[in-house]
C-alpha positions in Angstrom: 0.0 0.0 0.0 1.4 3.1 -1.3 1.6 5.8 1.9 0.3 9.0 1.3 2.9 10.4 3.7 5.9 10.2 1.3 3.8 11.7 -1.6 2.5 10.5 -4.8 4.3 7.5 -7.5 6.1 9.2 -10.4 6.5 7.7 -13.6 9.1 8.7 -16.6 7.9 7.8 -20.0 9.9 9.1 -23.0 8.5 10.8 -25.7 9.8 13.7 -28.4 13.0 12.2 -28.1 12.5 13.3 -24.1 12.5 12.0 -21.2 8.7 13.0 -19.3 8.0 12.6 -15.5 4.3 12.4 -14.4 2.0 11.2 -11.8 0.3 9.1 -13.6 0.2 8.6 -17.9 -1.6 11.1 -20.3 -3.9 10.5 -23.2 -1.5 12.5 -25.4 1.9 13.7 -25.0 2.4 17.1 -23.0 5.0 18.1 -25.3 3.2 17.3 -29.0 -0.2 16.3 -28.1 0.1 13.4 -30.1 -2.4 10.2 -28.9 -0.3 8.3 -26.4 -2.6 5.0 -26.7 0.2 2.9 -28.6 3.7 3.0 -27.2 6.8 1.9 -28.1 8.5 -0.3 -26.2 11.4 1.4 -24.9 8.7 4.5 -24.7 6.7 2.5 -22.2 6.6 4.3 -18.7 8.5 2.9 -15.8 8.0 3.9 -11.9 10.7 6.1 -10.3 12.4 4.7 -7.3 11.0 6.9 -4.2 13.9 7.7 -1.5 11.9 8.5 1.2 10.0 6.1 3.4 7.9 5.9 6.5 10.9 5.4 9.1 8.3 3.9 11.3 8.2 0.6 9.5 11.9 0.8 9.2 13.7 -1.9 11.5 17.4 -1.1 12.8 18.0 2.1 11.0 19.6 5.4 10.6 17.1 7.8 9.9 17.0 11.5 8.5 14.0 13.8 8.3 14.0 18.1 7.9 14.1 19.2 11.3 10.9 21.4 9.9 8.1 20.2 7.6 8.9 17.2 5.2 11.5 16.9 2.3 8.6 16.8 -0.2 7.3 20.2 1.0 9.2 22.9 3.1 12.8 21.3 2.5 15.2 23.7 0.5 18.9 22.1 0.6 20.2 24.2 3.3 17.1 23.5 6.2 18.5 21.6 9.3 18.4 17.9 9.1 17.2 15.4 12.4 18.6 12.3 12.7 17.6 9.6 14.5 17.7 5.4 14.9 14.7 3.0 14.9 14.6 -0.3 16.9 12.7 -3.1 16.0 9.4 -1.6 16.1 9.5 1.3 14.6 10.4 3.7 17.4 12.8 6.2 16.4 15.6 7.0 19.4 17.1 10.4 18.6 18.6 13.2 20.6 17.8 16.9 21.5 17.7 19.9 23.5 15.1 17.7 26.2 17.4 15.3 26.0 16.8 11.4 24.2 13.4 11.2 23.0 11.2 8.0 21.4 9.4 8.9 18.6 6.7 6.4 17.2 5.7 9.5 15.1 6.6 12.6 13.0 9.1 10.1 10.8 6.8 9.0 8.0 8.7 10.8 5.4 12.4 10.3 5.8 15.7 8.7 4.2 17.1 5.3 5.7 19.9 3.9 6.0 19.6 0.1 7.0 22.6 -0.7 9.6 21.9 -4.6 10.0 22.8 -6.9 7.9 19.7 -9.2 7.0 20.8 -12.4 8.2 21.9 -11.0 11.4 19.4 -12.1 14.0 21.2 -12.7 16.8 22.0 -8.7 17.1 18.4 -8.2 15.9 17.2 -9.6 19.2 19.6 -7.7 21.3 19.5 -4.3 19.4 16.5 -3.4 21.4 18.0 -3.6 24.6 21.2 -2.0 23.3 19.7 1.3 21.9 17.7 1.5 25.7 21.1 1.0 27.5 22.7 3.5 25.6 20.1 6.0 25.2 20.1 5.9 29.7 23.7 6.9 29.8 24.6 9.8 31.4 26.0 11.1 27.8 22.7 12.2 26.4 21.1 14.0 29.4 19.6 17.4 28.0 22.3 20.0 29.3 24.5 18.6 27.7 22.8 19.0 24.5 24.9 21.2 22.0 24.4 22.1 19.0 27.5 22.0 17.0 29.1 19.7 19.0 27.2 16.9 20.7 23.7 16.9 19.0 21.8 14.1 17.4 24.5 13.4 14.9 26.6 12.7 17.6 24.3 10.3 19.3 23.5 8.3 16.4 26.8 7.8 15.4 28.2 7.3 18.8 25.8 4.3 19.0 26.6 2.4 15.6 30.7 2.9 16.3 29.7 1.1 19.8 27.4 -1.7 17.9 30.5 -1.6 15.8 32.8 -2.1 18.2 31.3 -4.9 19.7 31.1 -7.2 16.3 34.8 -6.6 16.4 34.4 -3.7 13.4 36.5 -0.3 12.9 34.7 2.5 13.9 33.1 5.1 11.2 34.0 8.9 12.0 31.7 11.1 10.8 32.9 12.6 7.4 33.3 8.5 6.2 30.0 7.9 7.6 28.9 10.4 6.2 30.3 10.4 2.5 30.0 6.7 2.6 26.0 6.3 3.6 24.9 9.5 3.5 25.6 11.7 0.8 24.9 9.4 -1.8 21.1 9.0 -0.4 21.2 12.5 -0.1 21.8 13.0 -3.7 19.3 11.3 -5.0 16.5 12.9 -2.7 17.5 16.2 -4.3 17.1 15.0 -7.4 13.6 13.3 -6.5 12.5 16.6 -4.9 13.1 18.6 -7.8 11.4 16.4 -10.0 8.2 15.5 -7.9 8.1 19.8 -7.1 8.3 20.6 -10.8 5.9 18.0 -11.7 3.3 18.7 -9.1 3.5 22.5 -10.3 2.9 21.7 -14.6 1.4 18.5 -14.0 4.7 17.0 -15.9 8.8 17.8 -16.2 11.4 17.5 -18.9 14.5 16.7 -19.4 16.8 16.5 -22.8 18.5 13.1 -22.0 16.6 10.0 -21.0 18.8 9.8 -17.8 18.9 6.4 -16.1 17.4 6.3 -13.2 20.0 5.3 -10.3 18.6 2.8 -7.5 19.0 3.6 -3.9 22.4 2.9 -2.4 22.8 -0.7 -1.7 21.0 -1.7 1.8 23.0 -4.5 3.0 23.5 -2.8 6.3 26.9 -1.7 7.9 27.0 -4.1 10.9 
């Protein structure tokens, strides 16, 4: 079931030697007005990858979400971003000015980065209790909240190094995680929001080069 919270399912279709982004696929073409009942093959329309998701149904992950509004909406490239990570059920662990705070809302339109690896159970089970113990140290109280310096970054990355740590891995700092998982996720959302902005505003976008569309990073997890 499609979730109305990370907005509606674009389509590409090419067409006048053009590569067309919709919501859904016109009688005739935008861009000639020609019928568009029979199709090539290679002009049939394909469903573009969406990089957001509901982090609520999202199990052991690294989560980010526009600290105001929603990517889709009041996000312009430069807004502060919230980070947080999910346990098993959904509830998103993240850190702030009151200190560590479980969300099992206000997530459903955010970018994911899985941290498990799927066939890791055994951690599965324990990641629960991990996130809890960590999030009761003394580390995350809320006066020591800083912006700049030990924020909600901090926090979420301070608890994958010690998951990390205890399979026996090298710690991430925060430019690799960074570059590594995030950036590349990043990208691709900024692409997306251009796209699904222009789209909703004409009712379809354009571009000159049918572009191939690039997947999500790989999800394998990091632990």
């Amino acid at each position: 079931m499609h979730c109305a919270e990370v907005g509606k399912p674009l389509i590409k279709f090419n067409h006048c030697k053009k590569s067309i982004y919709s919501f859904g696929v016109p009688q005739r073409c935008p861009l000639c007005q020609k019928d568009m009942g029979s199709r090539k093959l290679e002009e049939a329309p394909v469903s573009i990858a969406n990089p957001f998701t509901n982090g609520h149904q999202e199990k052991c992950s690294f989560l980010l979400r526009p600290t105001q509004g929603t990517f889709l909406r009041e996000y312009d490239g430069r807004s502060d971003l919230h980070v947080g990570i999910t346990n098993t059920k959904g509830v998103v662990y993240n850190y702030n000015v009151y200190g560590v705070q479980r969300d099992g809302t206000g997530w459903e339109q955010s970018i994911s980065v899985p941290l498990l690896q799927p066939n890791m159970y055994g951690l599965m089970d324990q990641w629960d209790k991990y996130l809890e113990d960590f999030s009761t140290s003394g580390a995350w109280l809320p006066h020591r909240y800083e912006e700049d310096g030990h924020n909600c970054y901090t926090y979420a990355l301070t608890f994958i190094n010690c998951v990390l740590t205890t399979e026996g891995k090298e710690p991430l700092d925060k430019s690799e995680f960074t570059e590594k998982h995030v950036v590349p996720r990043t990208r691709l959302a900024s692409k997306y929001i251009t796209v699904y902005r222009a789209t909703e505003e004409r009712g379809f976008y354009v571009t000159d080069h049918a572009d191939r569309e690039r997947h999500p990073p790989s999800s394998g997890g990091l632990c």
